[in-house]
PAPA-832427 format. One record per residue: x, y, z of N, C-alpha, C in turn; residue in three letters; residue number from 1. Coordinates in steps of 0.05 Angstrom, whole numbers, plus 5000, padded with zeros to 4 digits. Layout:
! residues N
+--------+---------+------+---------+----------+-------+--------+---------+------+------+-----+
! n.east ! n.north ! n.up ! ca.east ! ca.north ! ca.up ! c.east ! c.north ! c.up ! type ! seq !
+--------+---------+------+---------+----------+-------+--------+---------+------+------+-----+
!      X !       Y !    Z !       X !        Y !     Z !      X !       Y !    Z !  Ala ! NUM !
...
+--------+---------+------+---------+----------+-------+--------+---------+------+------+-----+
END
This chain:
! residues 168
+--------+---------+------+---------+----------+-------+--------+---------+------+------+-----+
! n.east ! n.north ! n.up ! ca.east ! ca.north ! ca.up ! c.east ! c.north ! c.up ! type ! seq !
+--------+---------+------+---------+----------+-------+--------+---------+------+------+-----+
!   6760 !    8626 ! 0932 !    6741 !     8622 !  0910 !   6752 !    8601 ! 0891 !  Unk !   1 !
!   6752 !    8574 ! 0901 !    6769 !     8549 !  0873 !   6752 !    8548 ! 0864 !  Unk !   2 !
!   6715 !    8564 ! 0853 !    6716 !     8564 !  0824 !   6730 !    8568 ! 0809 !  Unk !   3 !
!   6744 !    8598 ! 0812 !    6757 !     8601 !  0781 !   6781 !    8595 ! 0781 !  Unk !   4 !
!   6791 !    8575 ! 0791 !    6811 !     8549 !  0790 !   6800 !    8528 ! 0772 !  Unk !   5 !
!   6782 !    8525 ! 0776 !    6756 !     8503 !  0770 !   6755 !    8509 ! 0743 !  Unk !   6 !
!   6740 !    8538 ! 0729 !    6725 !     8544 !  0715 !   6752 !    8550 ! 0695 !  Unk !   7 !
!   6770 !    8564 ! 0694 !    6797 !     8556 !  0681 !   6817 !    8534 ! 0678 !  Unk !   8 !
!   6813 !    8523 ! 0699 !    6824 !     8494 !  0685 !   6801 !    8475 ! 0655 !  Unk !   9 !
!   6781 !    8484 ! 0671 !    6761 !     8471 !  0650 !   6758 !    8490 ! 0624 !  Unk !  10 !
!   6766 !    8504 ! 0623 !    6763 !     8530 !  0592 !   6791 !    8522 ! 0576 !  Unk !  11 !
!   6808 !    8506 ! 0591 !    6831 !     8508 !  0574 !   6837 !    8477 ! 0567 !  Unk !  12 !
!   6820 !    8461 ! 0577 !    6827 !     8434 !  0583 !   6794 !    8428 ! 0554 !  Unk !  13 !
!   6776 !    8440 ! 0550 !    6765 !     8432 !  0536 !   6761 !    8461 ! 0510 !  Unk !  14 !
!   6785 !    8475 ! 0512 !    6786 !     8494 !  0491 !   6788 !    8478 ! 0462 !  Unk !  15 !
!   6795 !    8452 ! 0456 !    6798 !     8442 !  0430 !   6764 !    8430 ! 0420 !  Unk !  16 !
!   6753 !    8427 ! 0442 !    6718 !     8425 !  0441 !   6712 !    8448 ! 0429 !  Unk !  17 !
!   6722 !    8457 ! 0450 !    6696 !     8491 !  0445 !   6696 !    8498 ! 0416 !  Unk !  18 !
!   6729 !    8494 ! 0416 !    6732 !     8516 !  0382 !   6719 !    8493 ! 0365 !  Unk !  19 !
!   6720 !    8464 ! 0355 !    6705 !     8454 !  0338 !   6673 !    8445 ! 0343 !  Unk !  20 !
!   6667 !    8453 ! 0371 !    6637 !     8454 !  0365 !   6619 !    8481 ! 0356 !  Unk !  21 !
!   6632 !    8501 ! 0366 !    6624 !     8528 !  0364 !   6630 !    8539 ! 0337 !  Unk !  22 !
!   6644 !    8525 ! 0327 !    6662 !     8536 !  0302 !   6673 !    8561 ! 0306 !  Unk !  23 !
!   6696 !    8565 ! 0327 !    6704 !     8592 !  0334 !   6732 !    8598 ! 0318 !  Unk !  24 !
!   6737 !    8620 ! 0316 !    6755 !     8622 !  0298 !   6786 !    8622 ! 0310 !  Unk !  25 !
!   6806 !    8616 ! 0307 !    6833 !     8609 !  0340 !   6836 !    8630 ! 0344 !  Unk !  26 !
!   6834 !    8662 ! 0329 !    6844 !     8677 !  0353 !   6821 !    8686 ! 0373 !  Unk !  27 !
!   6793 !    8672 ! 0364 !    6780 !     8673 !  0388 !   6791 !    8656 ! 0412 !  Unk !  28 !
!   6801 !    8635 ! 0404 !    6806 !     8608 !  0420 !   6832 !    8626 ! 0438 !  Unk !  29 !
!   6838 !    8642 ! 0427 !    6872 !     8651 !  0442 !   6855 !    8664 ! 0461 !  Unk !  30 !
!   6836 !    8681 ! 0455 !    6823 !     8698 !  0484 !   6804 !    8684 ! 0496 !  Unk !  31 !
!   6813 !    8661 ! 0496 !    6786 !     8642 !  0516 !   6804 !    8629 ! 0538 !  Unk !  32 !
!   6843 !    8630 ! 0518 !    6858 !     8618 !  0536 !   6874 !    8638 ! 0556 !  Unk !  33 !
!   6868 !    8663 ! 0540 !    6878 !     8691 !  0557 !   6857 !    8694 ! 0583 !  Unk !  34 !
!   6823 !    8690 ! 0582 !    6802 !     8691 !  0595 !   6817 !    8682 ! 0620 !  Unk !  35 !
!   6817 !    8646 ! 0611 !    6830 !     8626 !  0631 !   6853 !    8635 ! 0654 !  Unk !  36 !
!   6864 !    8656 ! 0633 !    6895 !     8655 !  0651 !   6885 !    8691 ! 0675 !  Unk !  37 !
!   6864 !    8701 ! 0663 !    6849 !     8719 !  0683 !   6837 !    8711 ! 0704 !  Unk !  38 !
!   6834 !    8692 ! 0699 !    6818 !     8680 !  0717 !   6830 !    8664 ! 0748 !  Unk !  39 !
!   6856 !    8647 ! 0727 !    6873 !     8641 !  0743 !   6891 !    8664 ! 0769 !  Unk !  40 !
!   6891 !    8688 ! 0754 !    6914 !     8706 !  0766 !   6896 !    8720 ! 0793 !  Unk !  41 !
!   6862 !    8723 ! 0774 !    6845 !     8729 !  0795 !   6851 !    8715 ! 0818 !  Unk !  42 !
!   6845 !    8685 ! 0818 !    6847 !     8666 !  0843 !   6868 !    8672 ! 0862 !  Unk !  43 !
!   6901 !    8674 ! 0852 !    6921 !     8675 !  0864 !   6920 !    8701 ! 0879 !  Unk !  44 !
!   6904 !    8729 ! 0869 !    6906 !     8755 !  0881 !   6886 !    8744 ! 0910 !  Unk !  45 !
!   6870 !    8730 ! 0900 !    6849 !     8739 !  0925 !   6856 !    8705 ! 0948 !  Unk !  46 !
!   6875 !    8702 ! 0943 !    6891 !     8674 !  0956 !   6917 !    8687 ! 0965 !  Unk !  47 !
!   6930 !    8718 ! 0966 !    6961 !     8721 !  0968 !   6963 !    8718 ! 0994 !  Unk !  48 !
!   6944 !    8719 ! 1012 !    6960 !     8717 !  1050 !   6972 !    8698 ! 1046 !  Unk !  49 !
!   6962 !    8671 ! 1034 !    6980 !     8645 !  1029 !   7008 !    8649 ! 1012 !  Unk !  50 !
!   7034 !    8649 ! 1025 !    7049 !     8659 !  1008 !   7058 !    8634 ! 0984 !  Unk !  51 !
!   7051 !    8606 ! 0989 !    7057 !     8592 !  0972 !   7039 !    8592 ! 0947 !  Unk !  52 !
!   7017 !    8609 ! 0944 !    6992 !     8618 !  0932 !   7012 !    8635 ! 0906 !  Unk !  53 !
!   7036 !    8642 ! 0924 !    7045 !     8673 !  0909 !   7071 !    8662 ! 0893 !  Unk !  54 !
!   7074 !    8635 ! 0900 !    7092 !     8619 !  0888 !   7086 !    8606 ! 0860 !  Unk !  55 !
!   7064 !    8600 ! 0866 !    7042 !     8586 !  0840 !   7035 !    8606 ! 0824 !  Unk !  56 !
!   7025 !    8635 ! 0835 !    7025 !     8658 !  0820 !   7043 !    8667 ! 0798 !  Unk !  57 !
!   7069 !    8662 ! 0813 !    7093 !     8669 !  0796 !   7093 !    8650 ! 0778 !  Unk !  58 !
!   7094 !    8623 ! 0772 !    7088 !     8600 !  0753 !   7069 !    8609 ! 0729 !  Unk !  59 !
!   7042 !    8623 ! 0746 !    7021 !     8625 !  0720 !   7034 !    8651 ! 0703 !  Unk !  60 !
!   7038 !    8662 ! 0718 !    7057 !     8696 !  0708 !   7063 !    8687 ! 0687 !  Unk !  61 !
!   7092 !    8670 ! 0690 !    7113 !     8665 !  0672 !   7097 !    8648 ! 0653 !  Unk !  62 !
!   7088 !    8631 ! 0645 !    7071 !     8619 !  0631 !   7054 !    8639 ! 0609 !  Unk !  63 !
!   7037 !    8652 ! 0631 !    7024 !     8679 !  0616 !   7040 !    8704 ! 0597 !  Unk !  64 !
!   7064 !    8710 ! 0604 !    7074 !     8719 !  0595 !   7084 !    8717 ! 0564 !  Unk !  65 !
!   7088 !    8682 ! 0563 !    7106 !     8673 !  0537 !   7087 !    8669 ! 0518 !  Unk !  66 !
!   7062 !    8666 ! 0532 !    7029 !     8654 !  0514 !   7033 !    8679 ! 0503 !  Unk !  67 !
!   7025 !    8701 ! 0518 !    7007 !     8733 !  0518 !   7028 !    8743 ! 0493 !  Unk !  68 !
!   7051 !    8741 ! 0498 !    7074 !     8749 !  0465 !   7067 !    8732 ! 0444 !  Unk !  69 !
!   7071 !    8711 ! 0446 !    7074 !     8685 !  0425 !   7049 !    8678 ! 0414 !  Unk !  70 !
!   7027 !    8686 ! 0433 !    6999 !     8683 !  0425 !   6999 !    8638 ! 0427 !  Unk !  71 !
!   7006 !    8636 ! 0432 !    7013 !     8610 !  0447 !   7039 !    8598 ! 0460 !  Unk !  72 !
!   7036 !    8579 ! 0475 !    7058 !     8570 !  0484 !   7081 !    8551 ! 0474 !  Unk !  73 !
!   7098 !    8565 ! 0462 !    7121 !     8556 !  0448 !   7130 !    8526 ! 0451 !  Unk !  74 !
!   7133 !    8518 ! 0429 !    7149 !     8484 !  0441 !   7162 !    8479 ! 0413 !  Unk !  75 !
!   7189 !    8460 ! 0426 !    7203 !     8455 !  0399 !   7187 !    8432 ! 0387 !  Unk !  76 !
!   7194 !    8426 ! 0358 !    7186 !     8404 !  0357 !   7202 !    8378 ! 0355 !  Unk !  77 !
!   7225 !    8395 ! 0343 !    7245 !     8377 !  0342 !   7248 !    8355 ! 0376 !  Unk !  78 !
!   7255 !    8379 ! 0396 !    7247 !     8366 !  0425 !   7220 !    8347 ! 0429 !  Unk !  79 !
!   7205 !    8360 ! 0417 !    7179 !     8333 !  0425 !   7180 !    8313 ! 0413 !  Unk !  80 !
!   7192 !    8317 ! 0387 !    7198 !     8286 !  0369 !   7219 !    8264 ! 0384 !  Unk !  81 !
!   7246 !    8283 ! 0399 !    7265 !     8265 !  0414 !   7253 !    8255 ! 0437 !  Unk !  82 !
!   7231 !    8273 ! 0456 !    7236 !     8260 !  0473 !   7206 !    8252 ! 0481 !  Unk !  83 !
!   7184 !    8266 ! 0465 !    7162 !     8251 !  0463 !   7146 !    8234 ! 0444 !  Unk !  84 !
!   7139 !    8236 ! 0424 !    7123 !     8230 !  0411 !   7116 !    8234 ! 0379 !  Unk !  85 !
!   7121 !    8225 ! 0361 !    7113 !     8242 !  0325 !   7080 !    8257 ! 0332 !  Unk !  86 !
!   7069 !    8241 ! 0345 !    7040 !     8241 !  0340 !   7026 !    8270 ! 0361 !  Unk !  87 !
!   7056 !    8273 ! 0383 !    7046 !     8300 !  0393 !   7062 !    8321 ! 0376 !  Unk !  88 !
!   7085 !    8321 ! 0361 !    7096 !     8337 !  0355 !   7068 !    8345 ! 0326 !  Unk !  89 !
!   7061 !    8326 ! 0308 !    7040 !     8331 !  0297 !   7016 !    8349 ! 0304 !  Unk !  90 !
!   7011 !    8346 ! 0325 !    6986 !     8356 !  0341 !   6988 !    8391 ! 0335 !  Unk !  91 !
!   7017 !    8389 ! 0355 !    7026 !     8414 !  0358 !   7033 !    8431 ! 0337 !  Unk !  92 !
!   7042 !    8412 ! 0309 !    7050 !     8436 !  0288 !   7022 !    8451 ! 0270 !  Unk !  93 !
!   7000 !    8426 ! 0275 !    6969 !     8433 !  0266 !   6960 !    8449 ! 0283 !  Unk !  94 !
!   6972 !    8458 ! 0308 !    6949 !     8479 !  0331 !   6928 !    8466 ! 0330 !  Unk !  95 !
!   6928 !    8437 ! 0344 !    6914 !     8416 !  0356 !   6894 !    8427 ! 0376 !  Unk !  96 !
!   6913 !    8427 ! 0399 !    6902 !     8442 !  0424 !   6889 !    8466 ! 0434 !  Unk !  97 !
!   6905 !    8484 ! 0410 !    6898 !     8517 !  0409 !   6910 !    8535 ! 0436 !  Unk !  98 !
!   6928 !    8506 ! 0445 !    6954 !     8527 !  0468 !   6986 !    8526 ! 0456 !  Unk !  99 !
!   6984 !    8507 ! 0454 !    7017 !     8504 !  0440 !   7022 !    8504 ! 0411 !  Unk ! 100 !
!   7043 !    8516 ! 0413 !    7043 !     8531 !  0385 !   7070 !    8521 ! 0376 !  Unk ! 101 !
!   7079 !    8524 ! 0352 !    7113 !     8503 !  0345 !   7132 !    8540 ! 0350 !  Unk ! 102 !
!   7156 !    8521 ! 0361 !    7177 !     8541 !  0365 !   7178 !    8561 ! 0335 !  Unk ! 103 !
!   7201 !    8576 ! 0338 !    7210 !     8586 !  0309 !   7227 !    8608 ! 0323 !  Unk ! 104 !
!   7241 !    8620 ! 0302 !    7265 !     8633 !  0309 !   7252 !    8666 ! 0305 !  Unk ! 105 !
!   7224 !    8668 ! 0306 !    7218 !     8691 !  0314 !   7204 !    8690 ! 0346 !  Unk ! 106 !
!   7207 !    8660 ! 0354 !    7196 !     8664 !  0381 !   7210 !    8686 ! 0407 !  Unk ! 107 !
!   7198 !    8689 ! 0426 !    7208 !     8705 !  0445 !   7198 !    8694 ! 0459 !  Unk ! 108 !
!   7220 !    8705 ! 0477 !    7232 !     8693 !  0512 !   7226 !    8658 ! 0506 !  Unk ! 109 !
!   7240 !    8649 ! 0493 !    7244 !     8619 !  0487 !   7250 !    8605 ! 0518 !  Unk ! 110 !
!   7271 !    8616 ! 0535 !    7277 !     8604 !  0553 !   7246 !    8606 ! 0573 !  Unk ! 111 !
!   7227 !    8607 ! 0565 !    7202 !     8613 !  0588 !   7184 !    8584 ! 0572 !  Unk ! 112 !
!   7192 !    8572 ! 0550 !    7173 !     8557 !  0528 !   7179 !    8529 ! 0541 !  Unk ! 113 !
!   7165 !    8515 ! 0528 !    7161 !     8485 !  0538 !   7190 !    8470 ! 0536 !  Unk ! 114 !
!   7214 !    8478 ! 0546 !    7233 !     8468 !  0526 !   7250 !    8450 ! 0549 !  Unk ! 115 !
!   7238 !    8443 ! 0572 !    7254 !     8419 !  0599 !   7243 !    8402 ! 0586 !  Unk ! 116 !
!   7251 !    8372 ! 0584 !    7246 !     8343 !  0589 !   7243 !    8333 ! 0610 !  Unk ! 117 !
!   7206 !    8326 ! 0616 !    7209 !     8318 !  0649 !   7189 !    8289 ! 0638 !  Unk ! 118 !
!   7194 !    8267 ! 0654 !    7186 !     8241 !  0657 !   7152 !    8251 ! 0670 !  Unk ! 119 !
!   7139 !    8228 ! 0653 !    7115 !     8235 !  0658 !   7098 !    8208 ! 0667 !  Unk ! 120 !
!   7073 !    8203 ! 0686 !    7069 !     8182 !  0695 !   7056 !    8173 ! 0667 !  Unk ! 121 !
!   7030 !    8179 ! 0663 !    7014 !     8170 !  0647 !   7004 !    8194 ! 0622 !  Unk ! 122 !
!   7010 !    8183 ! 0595 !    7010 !     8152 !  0594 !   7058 !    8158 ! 0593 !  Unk ! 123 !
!   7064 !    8130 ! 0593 !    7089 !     8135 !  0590 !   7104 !    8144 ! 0575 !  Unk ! 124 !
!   7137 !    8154 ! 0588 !    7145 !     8168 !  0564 !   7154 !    8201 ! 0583 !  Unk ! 125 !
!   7162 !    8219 ! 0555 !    7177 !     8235 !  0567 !   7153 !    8266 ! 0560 !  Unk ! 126 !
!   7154 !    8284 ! 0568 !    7133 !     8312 !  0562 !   7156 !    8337 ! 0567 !  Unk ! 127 !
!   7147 !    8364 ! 0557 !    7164 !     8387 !  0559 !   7155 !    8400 ! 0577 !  Unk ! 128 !
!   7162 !    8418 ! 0598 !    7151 !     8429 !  0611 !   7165 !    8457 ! 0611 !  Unk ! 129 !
!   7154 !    8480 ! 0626 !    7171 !     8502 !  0621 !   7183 !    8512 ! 0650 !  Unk ! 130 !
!   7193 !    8529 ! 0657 !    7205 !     8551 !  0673 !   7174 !    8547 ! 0693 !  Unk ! 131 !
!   7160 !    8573 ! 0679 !    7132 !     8574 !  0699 !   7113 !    8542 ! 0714 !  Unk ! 132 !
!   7109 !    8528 ! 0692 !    7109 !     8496 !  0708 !   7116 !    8494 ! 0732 !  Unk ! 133 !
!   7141 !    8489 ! 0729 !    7155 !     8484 !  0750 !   7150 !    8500 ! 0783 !  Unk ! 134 !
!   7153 !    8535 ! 0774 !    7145 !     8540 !  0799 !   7106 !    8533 ! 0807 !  Unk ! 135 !
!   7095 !    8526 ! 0787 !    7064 !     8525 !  0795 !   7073 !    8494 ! 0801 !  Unk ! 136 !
!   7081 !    8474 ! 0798 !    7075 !     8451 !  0810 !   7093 !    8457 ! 0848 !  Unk ! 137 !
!   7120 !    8472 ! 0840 !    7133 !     8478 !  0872 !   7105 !    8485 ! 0891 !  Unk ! 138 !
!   7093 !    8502 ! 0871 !    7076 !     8523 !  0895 !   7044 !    8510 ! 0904 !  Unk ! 139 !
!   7030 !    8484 ! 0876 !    7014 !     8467 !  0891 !   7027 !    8446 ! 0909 !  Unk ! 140 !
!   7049 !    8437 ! 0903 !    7061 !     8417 !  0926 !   7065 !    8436 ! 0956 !  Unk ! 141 !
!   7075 !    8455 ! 0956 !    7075 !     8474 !  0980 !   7047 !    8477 ! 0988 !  Unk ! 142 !
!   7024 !    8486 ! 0982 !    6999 !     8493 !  0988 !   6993 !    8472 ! 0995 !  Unk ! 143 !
!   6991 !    8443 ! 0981 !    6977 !     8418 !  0992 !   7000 !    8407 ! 1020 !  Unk ! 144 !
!   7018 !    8407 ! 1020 !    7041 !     8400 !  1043 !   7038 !    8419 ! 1063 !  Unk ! 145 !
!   7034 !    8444 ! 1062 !    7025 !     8464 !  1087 !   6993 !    8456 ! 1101 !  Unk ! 146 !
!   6962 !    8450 ! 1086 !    6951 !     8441 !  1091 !   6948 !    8416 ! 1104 !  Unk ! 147 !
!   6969 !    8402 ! 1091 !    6972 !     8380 !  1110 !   6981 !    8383 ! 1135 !  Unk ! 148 !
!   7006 !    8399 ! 1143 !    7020 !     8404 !  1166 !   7000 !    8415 ! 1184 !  Unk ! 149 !
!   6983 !    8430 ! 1169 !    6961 !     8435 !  1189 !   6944 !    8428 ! 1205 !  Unk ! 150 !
!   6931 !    8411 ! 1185 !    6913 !     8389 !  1191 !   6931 !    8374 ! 1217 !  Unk ! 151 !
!   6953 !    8356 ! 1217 !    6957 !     8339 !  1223 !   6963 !    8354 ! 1254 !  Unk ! 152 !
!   6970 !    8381 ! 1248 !    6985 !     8392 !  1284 !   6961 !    8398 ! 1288 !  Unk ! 153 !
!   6935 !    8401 ! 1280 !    6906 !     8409 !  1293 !   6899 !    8389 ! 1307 !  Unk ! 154 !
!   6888 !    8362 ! 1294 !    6887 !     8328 !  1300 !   6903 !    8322 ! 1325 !  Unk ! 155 !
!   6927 !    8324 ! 1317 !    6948 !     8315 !  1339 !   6945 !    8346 ! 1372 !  Unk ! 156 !
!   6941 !    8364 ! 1365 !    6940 !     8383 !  1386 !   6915 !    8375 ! 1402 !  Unk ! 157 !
!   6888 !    8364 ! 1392 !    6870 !     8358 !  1396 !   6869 !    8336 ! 1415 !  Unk ! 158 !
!   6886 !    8318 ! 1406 !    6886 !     8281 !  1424 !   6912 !    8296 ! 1440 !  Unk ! 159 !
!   6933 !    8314 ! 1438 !    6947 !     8322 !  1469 !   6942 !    8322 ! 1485 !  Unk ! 160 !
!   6922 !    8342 ! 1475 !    6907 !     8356 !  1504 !   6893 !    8330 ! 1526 !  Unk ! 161 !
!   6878 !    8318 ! 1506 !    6867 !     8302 !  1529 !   6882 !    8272 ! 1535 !  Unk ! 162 !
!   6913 !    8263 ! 1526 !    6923 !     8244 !  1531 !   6935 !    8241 ! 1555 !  Unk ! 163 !
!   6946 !    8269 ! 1552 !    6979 !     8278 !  1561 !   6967 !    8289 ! 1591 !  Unk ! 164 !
!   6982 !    8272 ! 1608 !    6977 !     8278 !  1635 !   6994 !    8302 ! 1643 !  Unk ! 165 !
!   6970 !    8324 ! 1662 !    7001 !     8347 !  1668 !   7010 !    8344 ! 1692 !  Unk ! 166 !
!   7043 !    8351 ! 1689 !    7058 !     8356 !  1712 !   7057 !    8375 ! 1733 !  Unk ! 167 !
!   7061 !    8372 ! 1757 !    7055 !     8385 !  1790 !   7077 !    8391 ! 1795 !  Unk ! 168 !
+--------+---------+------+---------+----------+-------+--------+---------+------+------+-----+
END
């Protein structure tokens, strides 16, 4: 079902819409981004024969977890000022987005929060990423690289058969 891949990427990717056209109030906006991450976990349950499915799962987990306490996802700012941007660390201390939220020393499970420096294509420059990230990008690189492996020994099993002369 990659609707609700679909339909949660799009709830969280235009949650800073929603809340200033609707005029919603953010802790509605927190359960639109909680909705999202139901939606997500839905997908991965009814995707587990794929075990790289269950890899990506663990990513949204950990992600979900630090939101679901923190009521957003933690980020220093000090870190985004070094290694990204004034203008995102701004964003983030206004609850711009209505996902990321500024660190503080009442945060919990910090080590799960946006707090790696990873190089980013576009636009350039450096972004934070967290613990859970990481295994959801391991586990779509696995899912799209297994599909491929598939594809390609289907294709190729296909032109064997009829190339490959048999032996007597």
């Amino acid at each position: 079902m990659p609707w609700l891949f679909i339909v949660a990427f799009l709830l969280q990717l235009s949650l800073p819409q929603l809340v200033s056209v609707l005029s919603l109030d953010k802790s509605f906006a927190f359960y639109i981004l909680v909705f999202s991450y139901a939606l997500l976990i839905g997908g991965i349950v009814l995707n587990k024969k794929n075990k790289y499915f269950l890899v990506i799962g663990l990513g949204i987990l950990l992600n979900f977890v630090v939101i679901a306490l923190n009521r957003g996802m933690p980020v220093s700012l000090e870190t985004v000022a070094k290694y990204g941007s004034p203008e995102a660390a701004l964003k983030i201390k206004q609850s711009f987005d209505f996902i990321h939220i500024s660190m503080s020393s009442e945060t919990l499970l910090k080590f799960l929060a946006d707090i790696i420096p990873m190089p980013t294509l576009l636009p350039l420059g450096m972004s934070l990423v967290s613990v859970g990230d990481l295994f959801l990008s391991l586990g779509i690189f696995l899912v799209v690289q297994k599909q491929m492996v598939y594809i390609g020994k289907r294709r190729l099993g296909k032109r064997g058969k009829k190339t490959v002369p048999q032996e007597r």
